[in-house]
PLY file of the C-alpha trace (Angstrom):
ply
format ascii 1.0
element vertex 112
property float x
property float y
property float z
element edge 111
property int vertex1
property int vertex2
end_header
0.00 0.00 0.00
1.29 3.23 -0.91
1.38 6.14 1.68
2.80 9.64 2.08
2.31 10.77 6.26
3.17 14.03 6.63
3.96 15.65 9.61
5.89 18.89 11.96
3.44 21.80 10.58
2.45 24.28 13.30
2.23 27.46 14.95
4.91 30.06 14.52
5.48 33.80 14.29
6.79 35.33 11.28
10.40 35.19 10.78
10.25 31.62 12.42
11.76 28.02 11.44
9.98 24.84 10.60
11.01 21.73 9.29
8.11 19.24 7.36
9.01 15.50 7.14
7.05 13.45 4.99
7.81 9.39 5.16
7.22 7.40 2.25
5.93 3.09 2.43
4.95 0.83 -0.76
6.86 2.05 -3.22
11.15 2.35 -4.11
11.05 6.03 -2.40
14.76 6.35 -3.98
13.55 5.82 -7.57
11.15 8.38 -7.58
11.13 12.58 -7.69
9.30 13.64 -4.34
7.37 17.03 -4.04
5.77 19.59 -2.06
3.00 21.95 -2.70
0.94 23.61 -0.42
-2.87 25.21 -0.29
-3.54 28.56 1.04
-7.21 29.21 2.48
-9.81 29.87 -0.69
-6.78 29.35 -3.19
-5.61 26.37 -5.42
-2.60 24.23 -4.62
0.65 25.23 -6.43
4.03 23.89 -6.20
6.79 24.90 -3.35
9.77 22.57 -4.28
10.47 19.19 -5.90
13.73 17.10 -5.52
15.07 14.06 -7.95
15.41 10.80 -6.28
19.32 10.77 -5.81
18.70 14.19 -4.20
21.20 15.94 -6.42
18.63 17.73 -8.24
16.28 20.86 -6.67
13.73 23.16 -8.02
11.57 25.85 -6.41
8.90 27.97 -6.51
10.39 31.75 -6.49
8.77 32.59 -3.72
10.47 30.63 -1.34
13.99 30.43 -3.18
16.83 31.06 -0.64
14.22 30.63 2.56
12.91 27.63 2.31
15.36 23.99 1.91
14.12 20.41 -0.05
16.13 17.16 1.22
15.48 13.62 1.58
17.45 10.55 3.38
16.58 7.54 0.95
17.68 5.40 3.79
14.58 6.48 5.68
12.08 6.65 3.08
11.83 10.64 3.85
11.60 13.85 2.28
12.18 17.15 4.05
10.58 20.89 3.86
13.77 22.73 5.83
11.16 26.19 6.15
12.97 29.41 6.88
12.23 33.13 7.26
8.76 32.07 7.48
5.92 34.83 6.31
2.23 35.17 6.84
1.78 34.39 3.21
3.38 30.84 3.19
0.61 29.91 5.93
-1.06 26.92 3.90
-1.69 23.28 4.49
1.71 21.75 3.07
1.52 17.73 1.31
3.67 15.66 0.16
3.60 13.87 -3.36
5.26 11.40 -5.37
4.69 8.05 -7.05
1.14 9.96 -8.19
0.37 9.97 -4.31
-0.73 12.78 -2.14
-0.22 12.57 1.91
-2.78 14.01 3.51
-1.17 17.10 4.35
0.53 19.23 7.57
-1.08 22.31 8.10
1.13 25.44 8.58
0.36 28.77 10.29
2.32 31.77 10.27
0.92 34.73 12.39
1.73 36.57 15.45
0 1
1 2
2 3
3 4
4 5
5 6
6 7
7 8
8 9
9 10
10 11
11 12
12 13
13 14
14 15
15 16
16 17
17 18
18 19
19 20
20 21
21 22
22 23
23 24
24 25
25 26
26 27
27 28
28 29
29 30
30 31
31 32
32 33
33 34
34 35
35 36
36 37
37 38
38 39
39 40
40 41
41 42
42 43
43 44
44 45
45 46
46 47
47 48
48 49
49 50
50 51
51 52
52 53
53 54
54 55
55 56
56 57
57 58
58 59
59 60
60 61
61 62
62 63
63 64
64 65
65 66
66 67
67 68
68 69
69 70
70 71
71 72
72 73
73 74
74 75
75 76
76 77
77 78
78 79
79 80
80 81
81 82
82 83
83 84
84 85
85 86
86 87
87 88
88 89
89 90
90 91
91 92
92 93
93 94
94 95
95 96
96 97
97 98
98 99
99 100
100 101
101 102
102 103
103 104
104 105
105 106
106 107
107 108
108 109
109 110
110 111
């Protein structure tokens, strides 16, 4: 059975750290490109980062270019949202995705 679980969203003022894990079962997690995108209140889901399964690749979303940190340890079937410099605008449920499969998503709130 494939599964994406999500989890360390939160709480925390602007200009605050959070790190997102997301751990991978059912499928070769090292074979595979892993993603996340995230959901803002009353707006669609759009991309925040994506990294190749050997990890040597990255790509983000400009907004959150030099703030925000994509890794993964293919030993632990994980991926990792390193989350930096964190605004009110990045508050958003955050998920996980990759082998076509969505976790269910780690909700993230940035406020004072």
């Amino acid at each position: 059975q494939v599964q994406l679980v999500e989890s360390g969203g939160g709480l925390v003022q602007p200009g605050g750290s959070l790190r997102l894990s997301c751990v991978a079962s059912g499928f070769t997690f090292s074979a595979y490109w892993m993603s996340w995108s995230r959901q803002a209140p009353g707006k669609e889901r759009e991309f925040v980062a994506t990294i190749s399964g050997a990890g040597s690749t990255t790509n983000y979303r400009d907004s959150v270019k030099g703030r925000f940190t994509i890794s993964r340890d293919n030993a632990k079937n994980t991926v990792y949202l390193q989350m930096n410099s964190l605004k009110p605008e990045d508050t958003a449920v955050y998920y996980c995705n990759g082998f076509s499969t969505w976790g269910q998503g780690t909700l993230v709130t940035v406020s004072s």
